[in-house]
C-alpha positions as a Markdown table, in Angstrom:
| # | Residue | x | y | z |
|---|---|---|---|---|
| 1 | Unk | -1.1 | 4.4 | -42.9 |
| 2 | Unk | -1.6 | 6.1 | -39.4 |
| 3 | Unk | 0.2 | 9.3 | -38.5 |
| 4 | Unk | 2.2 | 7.9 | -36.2 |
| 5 | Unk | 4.0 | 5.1 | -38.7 |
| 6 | Unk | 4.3 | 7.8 | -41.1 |
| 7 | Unk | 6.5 | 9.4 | -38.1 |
| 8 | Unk | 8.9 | 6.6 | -37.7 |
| 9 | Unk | 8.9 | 5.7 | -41.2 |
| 10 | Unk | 10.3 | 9.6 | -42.3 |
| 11 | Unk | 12.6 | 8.9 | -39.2 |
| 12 | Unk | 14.2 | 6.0 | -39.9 |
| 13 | Unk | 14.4 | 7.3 | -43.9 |
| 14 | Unk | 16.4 | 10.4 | -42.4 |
| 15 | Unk | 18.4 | 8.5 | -39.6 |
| 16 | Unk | 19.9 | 6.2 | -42.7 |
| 17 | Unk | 20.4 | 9.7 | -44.8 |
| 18 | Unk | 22.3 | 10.8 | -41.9 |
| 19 | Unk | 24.6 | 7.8 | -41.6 |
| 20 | Unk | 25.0 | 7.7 | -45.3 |
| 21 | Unk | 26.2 | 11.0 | -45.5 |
| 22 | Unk | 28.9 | 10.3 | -42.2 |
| 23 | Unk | 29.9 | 7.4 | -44.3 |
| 24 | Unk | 30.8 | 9.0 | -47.5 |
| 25 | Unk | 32.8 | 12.1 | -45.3 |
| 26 | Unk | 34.4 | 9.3 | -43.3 |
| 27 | Unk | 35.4 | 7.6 | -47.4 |
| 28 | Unk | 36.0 | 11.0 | -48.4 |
| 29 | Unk | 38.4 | 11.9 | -45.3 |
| 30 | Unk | 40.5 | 8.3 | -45.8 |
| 31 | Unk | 40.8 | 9.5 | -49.9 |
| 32 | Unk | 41.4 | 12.8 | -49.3 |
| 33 | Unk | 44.2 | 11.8 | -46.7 |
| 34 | Unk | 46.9 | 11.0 | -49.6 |
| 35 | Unk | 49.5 | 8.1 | -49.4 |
| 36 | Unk | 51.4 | 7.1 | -46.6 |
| 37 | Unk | 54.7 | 7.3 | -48.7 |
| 38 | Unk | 55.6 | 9.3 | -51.6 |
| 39 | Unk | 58.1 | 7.8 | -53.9 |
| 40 | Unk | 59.8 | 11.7 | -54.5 |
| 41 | Unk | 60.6 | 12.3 | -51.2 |
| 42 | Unk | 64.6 | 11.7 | -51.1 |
| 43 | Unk | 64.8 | 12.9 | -47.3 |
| 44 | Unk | 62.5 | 14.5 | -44.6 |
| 45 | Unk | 63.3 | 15.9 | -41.2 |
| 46 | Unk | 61.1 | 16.9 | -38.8 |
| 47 | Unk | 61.2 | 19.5 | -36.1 |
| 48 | Unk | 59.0 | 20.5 | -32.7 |
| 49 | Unk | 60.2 | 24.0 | -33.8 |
| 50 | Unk | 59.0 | 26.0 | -36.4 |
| 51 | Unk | 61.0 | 25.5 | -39.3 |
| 52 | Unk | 61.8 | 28.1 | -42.3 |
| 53 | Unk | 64.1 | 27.2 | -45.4 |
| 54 | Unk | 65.2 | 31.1 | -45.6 |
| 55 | Unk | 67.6 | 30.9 | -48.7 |
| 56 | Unk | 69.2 | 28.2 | -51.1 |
| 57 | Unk | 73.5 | 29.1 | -51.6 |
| 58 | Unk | 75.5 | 26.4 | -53.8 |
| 59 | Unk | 75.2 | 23.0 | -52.0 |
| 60 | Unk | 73.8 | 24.6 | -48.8 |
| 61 | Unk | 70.1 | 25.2 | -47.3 |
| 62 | Unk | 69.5 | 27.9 | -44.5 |
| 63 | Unk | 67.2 | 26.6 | -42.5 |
| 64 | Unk | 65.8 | 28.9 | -39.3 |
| 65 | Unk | 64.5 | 26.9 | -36.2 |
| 66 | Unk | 61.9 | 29.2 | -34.4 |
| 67 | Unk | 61.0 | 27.8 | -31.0 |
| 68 | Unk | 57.8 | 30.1 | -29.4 |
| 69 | Unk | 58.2 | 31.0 | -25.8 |
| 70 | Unk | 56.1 | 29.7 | -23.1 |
| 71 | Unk | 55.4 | 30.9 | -19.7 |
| 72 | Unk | 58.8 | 30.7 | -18.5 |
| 73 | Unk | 60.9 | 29.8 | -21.4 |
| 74 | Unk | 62.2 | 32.6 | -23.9 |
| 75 | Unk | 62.2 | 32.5 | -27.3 |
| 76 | Unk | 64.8 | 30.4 | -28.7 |
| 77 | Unk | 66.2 | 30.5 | -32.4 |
| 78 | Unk | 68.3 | 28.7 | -33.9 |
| 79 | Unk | 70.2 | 28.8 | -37.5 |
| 80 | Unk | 71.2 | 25.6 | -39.7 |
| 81 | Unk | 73.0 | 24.8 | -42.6 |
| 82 | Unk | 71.8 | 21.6 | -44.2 |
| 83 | Unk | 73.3 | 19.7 | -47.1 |
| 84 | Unk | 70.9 | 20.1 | -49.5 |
| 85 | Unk | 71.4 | 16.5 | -51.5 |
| 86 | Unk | 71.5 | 13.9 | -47.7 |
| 87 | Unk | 69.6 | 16.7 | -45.8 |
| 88 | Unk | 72.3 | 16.2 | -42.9 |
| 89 | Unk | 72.8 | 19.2 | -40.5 |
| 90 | Unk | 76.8 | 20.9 | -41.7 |
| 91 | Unk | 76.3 | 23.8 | -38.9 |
| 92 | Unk | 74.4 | 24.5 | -36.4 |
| 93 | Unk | 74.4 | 28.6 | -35.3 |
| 94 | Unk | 73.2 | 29.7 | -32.4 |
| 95 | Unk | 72.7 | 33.6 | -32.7 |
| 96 | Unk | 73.0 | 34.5 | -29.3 |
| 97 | Unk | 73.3 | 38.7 | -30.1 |
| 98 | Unk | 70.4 | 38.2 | -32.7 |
| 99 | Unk | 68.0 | 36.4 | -29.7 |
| 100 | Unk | 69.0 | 38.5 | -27.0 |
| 101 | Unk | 68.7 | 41.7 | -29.0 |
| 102 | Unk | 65.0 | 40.8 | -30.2 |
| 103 | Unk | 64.3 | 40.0 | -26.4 |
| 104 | Unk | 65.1 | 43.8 | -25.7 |
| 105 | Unk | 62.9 | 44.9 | -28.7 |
| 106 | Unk | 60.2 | 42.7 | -28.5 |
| 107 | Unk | 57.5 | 45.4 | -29.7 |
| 108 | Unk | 59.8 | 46.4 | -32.6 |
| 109 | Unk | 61.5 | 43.2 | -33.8 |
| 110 | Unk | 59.5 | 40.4 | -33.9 |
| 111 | Unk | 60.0 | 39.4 | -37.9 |
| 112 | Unk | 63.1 | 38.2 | -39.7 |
| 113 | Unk | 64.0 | 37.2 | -42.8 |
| 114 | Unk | 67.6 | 35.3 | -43.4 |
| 115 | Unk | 69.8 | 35.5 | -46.9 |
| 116 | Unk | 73.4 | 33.4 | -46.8 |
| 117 | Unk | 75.7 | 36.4 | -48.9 |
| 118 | Unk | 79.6 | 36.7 | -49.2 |
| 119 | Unk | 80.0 | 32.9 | -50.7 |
| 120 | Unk | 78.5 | 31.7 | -47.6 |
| 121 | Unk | 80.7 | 33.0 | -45.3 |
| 122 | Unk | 78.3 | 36.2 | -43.5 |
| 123 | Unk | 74.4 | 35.7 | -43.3 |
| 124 | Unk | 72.3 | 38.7 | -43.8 |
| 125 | Unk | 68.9 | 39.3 | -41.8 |
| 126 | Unk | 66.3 | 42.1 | -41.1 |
| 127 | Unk | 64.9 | 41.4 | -37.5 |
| 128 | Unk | 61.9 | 44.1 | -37.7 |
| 129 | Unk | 63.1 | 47.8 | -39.0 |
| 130 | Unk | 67.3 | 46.6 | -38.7 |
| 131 | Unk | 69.5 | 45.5 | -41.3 |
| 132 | Unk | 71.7 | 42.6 | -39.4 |
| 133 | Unk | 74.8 | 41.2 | -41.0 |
| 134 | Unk | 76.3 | 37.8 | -39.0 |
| 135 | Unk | 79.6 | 35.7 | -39.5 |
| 136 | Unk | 78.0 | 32.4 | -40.5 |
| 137 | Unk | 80.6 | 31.0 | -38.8 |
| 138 | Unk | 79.5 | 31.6 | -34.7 |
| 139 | Unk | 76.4 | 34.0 | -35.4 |
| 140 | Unk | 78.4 | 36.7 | -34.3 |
| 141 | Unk | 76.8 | 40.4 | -35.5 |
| 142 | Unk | 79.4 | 41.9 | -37.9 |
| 143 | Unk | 77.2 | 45.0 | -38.7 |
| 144 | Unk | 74.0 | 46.4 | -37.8 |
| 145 | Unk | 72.0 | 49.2 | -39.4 |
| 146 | Unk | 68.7 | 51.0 | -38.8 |
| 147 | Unk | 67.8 | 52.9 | -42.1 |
| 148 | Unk | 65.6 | 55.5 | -40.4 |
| 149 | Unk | 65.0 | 56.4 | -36.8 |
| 150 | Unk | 61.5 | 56.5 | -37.7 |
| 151 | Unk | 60.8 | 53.4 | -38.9 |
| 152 | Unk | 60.8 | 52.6 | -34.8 |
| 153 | Unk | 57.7 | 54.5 | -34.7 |
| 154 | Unk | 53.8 | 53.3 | -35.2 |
| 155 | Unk | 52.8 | 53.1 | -38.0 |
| 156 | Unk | 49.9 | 55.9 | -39.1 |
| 157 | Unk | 46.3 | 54.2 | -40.1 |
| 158 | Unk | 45.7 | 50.6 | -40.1 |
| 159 | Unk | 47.6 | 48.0 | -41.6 |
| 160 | Unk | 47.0 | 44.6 | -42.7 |
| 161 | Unk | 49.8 | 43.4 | -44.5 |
| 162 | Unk | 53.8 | 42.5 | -44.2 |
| 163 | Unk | 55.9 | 45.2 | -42.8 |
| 164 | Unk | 59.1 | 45.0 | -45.3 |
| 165 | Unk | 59.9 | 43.3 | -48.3 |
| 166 | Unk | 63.5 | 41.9 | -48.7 |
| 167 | Unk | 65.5 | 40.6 | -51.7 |
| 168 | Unk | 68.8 | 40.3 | -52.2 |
| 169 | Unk | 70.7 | 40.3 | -55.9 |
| 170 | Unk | 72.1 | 37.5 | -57.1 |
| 171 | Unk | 75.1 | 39.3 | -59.2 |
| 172 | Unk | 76.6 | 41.5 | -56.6 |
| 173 | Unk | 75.0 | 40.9 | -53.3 |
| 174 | Unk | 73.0 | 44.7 | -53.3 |
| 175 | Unk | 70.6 | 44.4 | -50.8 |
| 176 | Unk | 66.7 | 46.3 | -51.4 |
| 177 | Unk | 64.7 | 46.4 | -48.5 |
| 178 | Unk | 61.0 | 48.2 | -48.9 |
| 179 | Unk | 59.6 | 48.9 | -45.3 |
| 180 | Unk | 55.6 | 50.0 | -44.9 |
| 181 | Unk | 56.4 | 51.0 | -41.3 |
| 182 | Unk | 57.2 | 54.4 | -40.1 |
| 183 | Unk | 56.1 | 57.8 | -41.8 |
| 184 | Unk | 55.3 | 56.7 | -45.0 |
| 185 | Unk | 56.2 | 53.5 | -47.3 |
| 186 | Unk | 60.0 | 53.7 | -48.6 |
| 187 | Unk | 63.3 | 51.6 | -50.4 |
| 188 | Unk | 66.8 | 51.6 | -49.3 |
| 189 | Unk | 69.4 | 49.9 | -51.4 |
| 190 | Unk | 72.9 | 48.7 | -50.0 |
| 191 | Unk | 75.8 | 47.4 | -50.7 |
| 192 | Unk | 76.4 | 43.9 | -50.0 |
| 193 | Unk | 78.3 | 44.2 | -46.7 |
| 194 | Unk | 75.8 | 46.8 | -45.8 |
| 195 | Unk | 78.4 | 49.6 | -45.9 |
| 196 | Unk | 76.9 | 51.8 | -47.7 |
| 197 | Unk | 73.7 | 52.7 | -49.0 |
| 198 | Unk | 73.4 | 53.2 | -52.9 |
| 199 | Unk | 70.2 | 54.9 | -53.2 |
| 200 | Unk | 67.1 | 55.5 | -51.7 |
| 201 | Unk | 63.1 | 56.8 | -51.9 |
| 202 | Unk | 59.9 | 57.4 | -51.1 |
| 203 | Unk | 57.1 | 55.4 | -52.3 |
| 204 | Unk | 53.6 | 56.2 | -52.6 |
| 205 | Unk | 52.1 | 53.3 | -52.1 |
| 206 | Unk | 52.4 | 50.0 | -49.8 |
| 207 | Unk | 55.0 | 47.3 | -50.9 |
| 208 | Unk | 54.3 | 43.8 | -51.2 |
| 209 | Unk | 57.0 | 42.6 | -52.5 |
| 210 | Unk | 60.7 | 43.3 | -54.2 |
| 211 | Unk | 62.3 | 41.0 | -56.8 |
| 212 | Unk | 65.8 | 41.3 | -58.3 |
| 213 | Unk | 66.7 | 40.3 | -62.4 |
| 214 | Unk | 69.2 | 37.3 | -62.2 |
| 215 | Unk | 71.6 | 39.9 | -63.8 |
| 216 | Unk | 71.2 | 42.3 | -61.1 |
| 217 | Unk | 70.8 | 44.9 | -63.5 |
| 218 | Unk | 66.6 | 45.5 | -62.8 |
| 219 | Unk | 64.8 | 45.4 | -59.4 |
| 220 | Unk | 60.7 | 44.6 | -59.6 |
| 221 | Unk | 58.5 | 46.3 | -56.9 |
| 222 | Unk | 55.0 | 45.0 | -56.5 |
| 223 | Unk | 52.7 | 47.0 | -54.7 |
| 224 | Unk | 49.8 | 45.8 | -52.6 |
| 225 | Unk | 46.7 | 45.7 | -53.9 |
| 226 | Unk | 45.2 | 46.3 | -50.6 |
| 227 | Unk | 45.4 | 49.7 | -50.2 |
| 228 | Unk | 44.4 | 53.0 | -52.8 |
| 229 | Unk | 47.3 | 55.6 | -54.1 |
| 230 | Unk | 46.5 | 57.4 | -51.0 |
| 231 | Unk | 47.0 | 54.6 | -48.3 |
| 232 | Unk | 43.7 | 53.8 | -47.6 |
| 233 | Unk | 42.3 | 50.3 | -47.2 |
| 234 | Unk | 40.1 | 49.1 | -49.6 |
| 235 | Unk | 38.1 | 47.1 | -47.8 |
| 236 | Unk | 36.4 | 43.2 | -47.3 |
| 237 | Unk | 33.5 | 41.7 | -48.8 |
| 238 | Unk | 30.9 | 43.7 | -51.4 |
| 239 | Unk | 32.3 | 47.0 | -50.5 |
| 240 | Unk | 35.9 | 45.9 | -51.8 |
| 241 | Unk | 37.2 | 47.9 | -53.9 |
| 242 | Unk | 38.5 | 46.9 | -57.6 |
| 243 | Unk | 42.1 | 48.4 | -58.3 |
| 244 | Unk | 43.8 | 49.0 | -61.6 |
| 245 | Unk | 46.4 | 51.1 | -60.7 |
| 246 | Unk | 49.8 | 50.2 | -61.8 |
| 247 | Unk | 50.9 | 47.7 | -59.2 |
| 248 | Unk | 54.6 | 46.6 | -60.7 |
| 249 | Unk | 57.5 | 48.9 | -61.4 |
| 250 | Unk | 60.6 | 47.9 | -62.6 |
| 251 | Unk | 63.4 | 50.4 | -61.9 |
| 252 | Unk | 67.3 | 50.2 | -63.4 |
| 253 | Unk | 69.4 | 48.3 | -60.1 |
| 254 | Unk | 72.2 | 50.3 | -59.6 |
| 255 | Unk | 70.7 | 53.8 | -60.1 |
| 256 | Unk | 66.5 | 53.5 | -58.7 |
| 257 | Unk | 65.7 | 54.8 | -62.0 |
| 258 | Unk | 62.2 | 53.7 | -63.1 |
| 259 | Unk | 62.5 | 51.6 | -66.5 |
| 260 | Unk | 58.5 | 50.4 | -66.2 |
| 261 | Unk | 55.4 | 50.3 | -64.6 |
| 262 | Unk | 51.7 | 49.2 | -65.4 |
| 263 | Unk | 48.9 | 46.8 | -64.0 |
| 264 | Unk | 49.3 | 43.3 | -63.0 |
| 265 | Unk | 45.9 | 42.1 | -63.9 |
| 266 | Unk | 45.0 | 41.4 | -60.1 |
| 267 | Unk | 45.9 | 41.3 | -56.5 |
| 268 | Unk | 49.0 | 40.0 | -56.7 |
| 269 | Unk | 51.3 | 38.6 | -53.4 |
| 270 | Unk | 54.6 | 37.9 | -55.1 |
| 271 | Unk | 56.9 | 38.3 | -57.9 |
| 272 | Unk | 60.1 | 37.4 | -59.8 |
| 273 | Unk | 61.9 | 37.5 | -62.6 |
| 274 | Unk | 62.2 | 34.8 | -65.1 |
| 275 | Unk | 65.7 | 33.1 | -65.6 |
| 276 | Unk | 66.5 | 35.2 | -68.9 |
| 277 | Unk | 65.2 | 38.4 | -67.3 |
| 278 | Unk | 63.2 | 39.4 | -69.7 |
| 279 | Unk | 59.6 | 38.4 | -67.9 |
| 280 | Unk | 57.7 | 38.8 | -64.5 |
| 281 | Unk | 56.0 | 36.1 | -62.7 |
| 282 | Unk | 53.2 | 36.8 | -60.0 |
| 283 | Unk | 51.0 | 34.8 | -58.1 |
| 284 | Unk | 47.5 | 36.1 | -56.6 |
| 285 | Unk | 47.2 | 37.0 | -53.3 |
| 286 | Unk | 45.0 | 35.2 | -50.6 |
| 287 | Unk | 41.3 | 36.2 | -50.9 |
| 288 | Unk | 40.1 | 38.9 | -48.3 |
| 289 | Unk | 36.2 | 37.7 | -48.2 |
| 290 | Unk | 34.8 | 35.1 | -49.7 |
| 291 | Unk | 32.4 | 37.7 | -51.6 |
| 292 | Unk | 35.1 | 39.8 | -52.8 |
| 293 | Unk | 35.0 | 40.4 | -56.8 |
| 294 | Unk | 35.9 | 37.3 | -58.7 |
| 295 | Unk | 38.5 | 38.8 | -60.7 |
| 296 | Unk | 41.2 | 39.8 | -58.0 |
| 297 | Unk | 40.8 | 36.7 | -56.1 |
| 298 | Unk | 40.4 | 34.3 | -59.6 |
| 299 | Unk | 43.6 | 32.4 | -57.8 |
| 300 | Unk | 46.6 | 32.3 | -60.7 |
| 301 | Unk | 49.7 | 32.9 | -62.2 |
| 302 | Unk | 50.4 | 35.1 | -64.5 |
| 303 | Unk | 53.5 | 36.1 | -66.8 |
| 304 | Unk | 54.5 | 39.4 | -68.2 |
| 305 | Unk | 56.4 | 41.2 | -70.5 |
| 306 | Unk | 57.7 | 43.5 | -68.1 |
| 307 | Unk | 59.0 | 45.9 | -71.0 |
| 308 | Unk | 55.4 | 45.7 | -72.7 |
| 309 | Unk | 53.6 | 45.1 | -69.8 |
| 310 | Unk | 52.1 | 42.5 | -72.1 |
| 311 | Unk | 50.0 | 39.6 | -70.4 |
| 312 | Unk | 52.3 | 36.3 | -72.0 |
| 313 | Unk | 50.3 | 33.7 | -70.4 |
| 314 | Unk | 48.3 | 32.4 | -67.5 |
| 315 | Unk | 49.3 | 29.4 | -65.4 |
| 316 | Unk | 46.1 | 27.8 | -63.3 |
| 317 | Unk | 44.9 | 25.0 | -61.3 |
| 318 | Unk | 41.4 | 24.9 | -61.4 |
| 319 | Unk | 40.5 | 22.7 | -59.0 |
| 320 | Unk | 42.2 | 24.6 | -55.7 |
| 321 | Unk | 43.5 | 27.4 | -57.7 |
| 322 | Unk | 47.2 | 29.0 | -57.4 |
| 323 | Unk | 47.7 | 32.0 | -54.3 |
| 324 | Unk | 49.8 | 33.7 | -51.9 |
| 325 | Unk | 53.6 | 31.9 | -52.8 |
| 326 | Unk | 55.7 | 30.6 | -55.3 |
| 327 | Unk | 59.5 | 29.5 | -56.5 |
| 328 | Unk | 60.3 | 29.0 | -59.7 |
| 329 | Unk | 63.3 | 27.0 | -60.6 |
| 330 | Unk | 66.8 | 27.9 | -62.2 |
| 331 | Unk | 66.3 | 26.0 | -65.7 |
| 332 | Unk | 63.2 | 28.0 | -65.8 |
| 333 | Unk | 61.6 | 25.0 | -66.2 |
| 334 | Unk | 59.3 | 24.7 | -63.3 |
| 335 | Unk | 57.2 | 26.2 | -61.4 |
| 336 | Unk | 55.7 | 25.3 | -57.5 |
| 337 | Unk | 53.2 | 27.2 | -56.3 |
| 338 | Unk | 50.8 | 27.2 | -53.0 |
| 339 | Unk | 47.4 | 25.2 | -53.5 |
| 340 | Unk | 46.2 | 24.9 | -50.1 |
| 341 | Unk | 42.6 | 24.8 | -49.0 |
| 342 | Unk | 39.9 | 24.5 | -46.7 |
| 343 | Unk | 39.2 | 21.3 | -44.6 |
| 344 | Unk | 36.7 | 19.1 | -45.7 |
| 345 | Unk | 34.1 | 18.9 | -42.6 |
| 346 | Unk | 30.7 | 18.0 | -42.7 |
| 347 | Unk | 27.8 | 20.2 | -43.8 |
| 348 | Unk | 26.3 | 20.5 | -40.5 |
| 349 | Unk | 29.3 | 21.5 | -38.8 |
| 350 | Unk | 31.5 | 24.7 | -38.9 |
| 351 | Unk | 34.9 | 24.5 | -40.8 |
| 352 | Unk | 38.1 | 23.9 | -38.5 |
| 353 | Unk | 39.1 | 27.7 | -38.5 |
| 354 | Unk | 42.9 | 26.9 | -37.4 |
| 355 | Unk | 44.1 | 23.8 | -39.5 |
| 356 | Unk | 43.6 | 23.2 | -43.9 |
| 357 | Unk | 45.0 | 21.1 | -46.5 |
| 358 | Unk | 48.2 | 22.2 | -46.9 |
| 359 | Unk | 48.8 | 21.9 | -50.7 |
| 360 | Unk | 51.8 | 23.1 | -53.0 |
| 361 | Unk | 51.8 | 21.8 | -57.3 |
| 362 | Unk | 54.1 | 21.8 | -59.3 |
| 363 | Unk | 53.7 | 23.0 | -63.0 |
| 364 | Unk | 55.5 | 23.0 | -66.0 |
| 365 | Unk | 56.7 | 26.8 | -66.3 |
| 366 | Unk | 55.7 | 27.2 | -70.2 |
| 367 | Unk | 52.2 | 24.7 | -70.5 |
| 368 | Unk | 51.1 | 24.9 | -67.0 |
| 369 | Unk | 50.7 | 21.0 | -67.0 |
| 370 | Unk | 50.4 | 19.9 | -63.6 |
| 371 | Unk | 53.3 | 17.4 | -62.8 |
| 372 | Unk | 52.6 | 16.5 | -59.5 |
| 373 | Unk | 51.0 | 18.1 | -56.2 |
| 374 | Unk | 51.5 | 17.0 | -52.0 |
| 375 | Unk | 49.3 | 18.1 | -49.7 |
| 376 | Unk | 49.0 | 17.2 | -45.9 |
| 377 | Unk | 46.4 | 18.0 | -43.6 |
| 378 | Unk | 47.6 | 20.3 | -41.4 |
| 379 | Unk | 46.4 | 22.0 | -37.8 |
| 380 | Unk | 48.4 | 25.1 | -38.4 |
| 381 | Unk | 47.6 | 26.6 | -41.7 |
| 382 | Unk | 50.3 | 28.0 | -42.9 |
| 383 | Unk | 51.5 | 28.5 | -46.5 |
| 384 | Unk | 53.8 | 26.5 | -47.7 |
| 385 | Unk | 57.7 | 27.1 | -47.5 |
| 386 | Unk | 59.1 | 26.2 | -51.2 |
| 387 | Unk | 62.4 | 26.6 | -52.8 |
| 388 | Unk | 64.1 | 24.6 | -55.6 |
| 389 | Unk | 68.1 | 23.0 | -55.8 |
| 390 | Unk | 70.3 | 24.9 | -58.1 |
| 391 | Unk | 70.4 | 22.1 | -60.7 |
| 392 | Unk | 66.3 | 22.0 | -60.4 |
| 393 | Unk | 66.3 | 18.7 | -59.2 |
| 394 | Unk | 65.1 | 18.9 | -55.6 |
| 395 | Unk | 61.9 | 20.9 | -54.6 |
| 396 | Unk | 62.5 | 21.8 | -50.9 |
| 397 | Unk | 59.1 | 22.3 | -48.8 |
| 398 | Unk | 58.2 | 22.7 | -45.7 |
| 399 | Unk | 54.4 | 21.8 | -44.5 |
| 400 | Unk | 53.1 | 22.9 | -41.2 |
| 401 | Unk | 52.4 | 20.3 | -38.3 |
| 402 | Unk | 50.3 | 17.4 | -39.4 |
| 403 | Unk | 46.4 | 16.2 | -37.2 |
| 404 | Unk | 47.9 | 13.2 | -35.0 |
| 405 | Unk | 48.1 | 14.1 | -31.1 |
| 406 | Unk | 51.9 | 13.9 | -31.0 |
| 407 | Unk | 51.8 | 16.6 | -34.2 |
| 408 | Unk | 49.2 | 18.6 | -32.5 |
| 409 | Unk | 51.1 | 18.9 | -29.1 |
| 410 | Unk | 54.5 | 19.3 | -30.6 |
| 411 | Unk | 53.5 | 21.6 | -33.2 |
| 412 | Unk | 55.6 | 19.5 | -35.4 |
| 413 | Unk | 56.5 | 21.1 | -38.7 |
| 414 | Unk | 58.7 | 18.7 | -41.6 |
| 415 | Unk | 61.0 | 19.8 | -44.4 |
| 416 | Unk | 61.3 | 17.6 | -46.8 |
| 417 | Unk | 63.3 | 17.2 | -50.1 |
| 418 | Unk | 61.1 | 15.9 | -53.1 |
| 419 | Unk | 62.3 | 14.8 | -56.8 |
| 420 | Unk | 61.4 | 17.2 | -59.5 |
| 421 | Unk | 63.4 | 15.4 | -62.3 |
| 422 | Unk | 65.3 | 12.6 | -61.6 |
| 423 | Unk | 67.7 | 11.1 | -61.6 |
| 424 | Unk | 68.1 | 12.5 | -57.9 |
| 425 | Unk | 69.5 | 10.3 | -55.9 |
């Protein structure tokens, strides 16, 4: 055979390789896109804003509507209260003092985080280093409070992480708020109305999260596994740094006094207590490098014996792993936790660095059995939003906007209501 058929022959061999392997991502991409309908959903909305389900209070969801400001147009938020079982809009609050005051202080209040307290009659926010307390009513501010003066300074070194970790108590309303701005890393504890501050301190470390006990009687502090005891980051990739410092301490509610403290097991991103108090849950957090050290970044759940520090179990997914969020639900039955991943794109071509399969599971709480997972493809990624019904019903997510043109353009974000354990209708 002359050189030259050998030429076309190897070419035509690696032309049909190359449309075989567009065919089986194009198969792939159409399996991989999921159902058109789910028979769980019980109701969906959808919003050109970015949506937020901030707290769950009796029958009522507190939903934030986050609309980004263009050229001209300011920021615009908005606040509403959904009926958790229809999903129909029961108020609609427009915080006019809470927009216009984060327009004045745009380099130091650009978070916020939203908690329906008082039976549902005064939301309570932190928009960036302030404590904010609104009548749920008209959005009108009812209190406002800056715990330091310094926490309106820069930061010292570099940071990579949240800036405060919120949590409000179930029994009494006590509010702990752990801030990573300002001088150094600290906690401030109030009352419920804000009035007065029950006890603060100084913490050594960064803060990832806070968690109160359902009784109200322990508070959980997670710190980031990030940074060293002396602040310092511990880098990406081969040089990261392994941590086994104590990460969790668990300190009596009403006095700061601490109760426990030990190692995690990992790099953890949130935690909680269990319904009977008596356990910790925590999730891993999001890898930093795709070469950091197995261990840290293995992508579970893990439960622990809080008073022992005891490793009880470990609840996994193996096939996208477990990271960065979860909820757990009021039986203590179940568990939802973030799945996402990567696109799928082909192996020429570089990964979409923007958009991923935005994933959450649901497990049960005591076998880790997987009951069900949704994922959509998203061009936002984004974690997803979770948060269960008080009778553990309804599973309550919101999944950032979806490939199609109009979601691309619109940014259009969904919160939907899906059934756990029926009947839910």
């Amino acid at each position: 055979m002359s050189t030259p058929r050998l030429s076309g022959f190897f070419l035509r061999v690696l032309g049909a390789l190359l449309l075989l392997l567009i065919a089986i991502e194009l198969a792939l991409r159409f399996l991989w896109a999921g159902p058109a309908t789910d028979h769980r959903v019980v109701w969906s909305m959808s919003s050109a804003e970015n949506l937020a389900i901030q707290d769950l209070s009796g029958p009522l969801l507190l939903v934030s509507k986050y609309l980004m400001p263009g050229l001209i147009a300011p920021p615009k938020t908005r606040i509403l209260l959904v009926d958790a079982q229809s999903g129909g809009t029961v108020r609609q609050i427009f915080p006019a003092g809470w927009v216009r005051f984060a327009q004045d202080h745009k380099d130091t209040a650009p978070e916020c985080s939203l908690r329906l307290v008082d039976q549902r009659r005064r939301i309570l926010g932190v928009q960036g280093p302030w404590l904010v307390l609104m009548d749920a009513l008209d959005g009108s501010e009812v209190r406002r409070v800056l715990p330091d003066k310094d926490l309106l300074e820069p930061s010292p070194g570099t940071y990579r992480a949240r800036s405060f970790a919120f949590a409000v108590s179930p029994a009494d309303g006590s509010t702990a708020i752990a801030y990573n701005i300002g001088a150094s890393p600290r906690l401030y504890v109030y009352t419920h109305d804000l009035a007065g501050l029950l006890y603060a301190s100084q913490l050594e470390r960064y803060i990832e999260d806070v968690a109160w006990s359902p009784d109200g009687r322990q508070l959980a502090l997670l710190y980031s596994g990030s940074f060293d005891e002396h602040r310092n980051f511990v880098g990406f990739g081969p040089s990261f740094k392994e941590l086994t410092l104590p990460d969790v301490e668990v300190l009596d509610g009403h006095s700061g006094a601490k109760l426990a403290a030990f190692f995690s097991g990992g790099r953890e991103r949130q935690i909680a207590f269990s319904r009977d108090g008596n356990l910790l849950y925590t999730i891993t957090a999001p890898s930093l490098s795709d070469t950091a050290p197995g261990k840290l970044c293995d992508g579970v759940m893990r439960v622990i014996s809080w008073k022992s520090g005891q490793l009880i179990r470990v609840l996994e997914h193996p096939a996208t792993g477990l990271r960065t969020s979860f909820a757990l639900s009021g039986d203590g039955k179940w568990v939802a936790a973030d799945a996402s991943t990567a696109l799928p794109h082909l192996f020429f071509t570089e990964p979409d660095p923007f958009g991923d399969r935005s994933r959450f599971v649901v497990l049960d709480a005591l076998t880790g059995k997987v009951q069900f997972e949704i994922y959509r493809r998203t061009s936002t990624a984004r974690e997803p939003n979770l948060v269960f019904s008080g009778d553990s019903r309804l599973l309550f997510a919101v999944l950032g906007p979806g490939r199609s043109g109009q979601e691309r353009a619109r940014q259009e974000s969904s919160l939907t209501a899906y059934c756990v354990a029926p009947p839910c209708k």
